[in-house]
C-alpha positions as CSV (number, residue, x, y, z in Angstrom):
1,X,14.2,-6.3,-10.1
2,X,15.0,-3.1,-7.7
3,X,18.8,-2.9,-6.2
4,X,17.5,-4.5,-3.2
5,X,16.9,-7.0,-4.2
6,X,19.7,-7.6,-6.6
7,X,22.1,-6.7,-3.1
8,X,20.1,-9.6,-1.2
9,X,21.4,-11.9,-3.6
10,X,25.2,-11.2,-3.9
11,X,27.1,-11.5,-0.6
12,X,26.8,-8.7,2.1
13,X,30.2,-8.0,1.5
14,X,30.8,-7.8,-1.7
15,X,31.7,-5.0,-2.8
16,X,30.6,-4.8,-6.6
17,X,27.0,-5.5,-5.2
18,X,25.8,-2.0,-7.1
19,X,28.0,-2.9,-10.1
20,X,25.9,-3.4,-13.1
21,X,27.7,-6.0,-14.8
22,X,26.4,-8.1,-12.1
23,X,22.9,-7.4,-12.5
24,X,21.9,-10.1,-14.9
25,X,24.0,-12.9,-13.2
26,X,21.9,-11.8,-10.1
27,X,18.5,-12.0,-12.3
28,X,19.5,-14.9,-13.4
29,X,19.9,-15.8,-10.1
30,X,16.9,-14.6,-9.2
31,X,14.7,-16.2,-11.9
32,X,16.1,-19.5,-10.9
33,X,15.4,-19.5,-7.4
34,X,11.5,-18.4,-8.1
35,X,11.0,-21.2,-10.9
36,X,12.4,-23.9,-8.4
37,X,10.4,-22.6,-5.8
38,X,6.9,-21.9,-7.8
39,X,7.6,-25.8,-9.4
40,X,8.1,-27.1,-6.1
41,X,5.0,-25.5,-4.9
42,X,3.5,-26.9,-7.9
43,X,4.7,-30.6,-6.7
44,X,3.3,-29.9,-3.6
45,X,0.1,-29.1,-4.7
46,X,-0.5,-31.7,-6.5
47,X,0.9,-34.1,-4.0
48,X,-1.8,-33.0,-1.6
49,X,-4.7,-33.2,-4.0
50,X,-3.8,-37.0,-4.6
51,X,-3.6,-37.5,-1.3
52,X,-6.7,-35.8,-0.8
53,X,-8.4,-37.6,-4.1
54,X,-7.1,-41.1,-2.2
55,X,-8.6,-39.9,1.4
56,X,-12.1,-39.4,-0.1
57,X,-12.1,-43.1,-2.5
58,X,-11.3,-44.3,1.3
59,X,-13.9,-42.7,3.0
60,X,-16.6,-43.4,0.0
61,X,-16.0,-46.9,-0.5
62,X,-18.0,-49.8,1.5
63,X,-16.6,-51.7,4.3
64,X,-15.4,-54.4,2.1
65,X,-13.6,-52.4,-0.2
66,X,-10.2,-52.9,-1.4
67,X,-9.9,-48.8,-1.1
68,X,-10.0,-49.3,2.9
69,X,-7.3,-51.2,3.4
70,X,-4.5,-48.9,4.4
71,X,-1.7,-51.8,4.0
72,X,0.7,-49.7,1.3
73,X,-0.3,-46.0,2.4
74,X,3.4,-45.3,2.8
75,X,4.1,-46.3,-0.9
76,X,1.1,-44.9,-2.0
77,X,2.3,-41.5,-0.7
78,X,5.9,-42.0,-2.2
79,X,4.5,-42.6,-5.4
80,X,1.7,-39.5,-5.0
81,X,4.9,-37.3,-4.6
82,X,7.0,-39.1,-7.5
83,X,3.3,-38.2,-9.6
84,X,3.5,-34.8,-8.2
85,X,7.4,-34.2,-9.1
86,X,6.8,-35.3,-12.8
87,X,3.8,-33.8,-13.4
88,X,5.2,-30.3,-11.6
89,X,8.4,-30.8,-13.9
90,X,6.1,-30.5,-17.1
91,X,3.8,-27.5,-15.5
92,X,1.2,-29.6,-16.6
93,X,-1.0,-27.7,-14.1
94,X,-0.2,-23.8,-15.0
95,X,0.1,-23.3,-11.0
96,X,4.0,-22.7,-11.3
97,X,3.5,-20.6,-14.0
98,X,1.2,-18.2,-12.4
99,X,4.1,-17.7,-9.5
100,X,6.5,-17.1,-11.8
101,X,4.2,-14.4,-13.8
102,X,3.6,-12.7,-10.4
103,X,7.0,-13.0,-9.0
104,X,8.8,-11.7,-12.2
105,X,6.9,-8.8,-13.7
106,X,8.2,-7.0,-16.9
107,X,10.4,-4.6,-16.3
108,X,8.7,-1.8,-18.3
109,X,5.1,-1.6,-18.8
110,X,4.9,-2.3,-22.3
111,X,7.9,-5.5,-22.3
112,X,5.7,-8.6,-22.1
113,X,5.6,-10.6,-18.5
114,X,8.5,-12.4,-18.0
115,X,8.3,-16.7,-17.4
116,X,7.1,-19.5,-18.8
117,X,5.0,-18.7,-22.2
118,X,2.2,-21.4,-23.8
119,X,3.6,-23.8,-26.4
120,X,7.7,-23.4,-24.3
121,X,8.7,-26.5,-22.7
């Protein structure tokens, strides 16, 4: 993590922003904000590919189909995105993991990448 990004993350006028006893309070920081955002982009894709998985039983069922009728497609999408959340919360799908790899590289070239690691949870 460069300064920069370390000042974006204490207040603009603070004035211990280049004090390194901050530093890992503002990694940790840091590392919090990408694994909320890379599981919530994790929730999100899986919330659309149900949705999408859902669109496409619609569309290839017949005309008689229980899978046509579009009664409960408010509660179907409310549970899709409770699916989503849960499944995101376990990184059952790697997708979060990936961001997190990318967004917090090691720090020297031969410390390991940083985030979540197989067999963690």
């Amino acid at each position: 993590m460069n300064d920069a990004t370390i000042r974006g993350l204490l207040p603009p006028s603070s004035p211990n922003a280049d004090d390194p006893a901050i530093r890992p309070a503002a990694d940790s920081a840091y590392r919090e904000k990408v694994e909320a955002a890379a599981q919530q982009f994790e929730s999100f894709f899986i919330a659309q590919m149900l949705r999408q998985m859902r669109s496409a039983t619609r569309e290839l069922s017949a005309e008689d189909s229980i899978y046509r009728n579009r009664i409960n497609d408010d509660m179907l999408d409310v549970a899709d995105t409770a699916v989503a959340d849960a499944l995101a919360g376990q990184r059952a799908f790697g997708i979060a993991d990936a961001i997190v790899r990318q967004m917090l590289p090691p720090a020297s070239p031969n410390e390991p990448a940083q985030g979540f690691k197989p067999g963690e949870r």
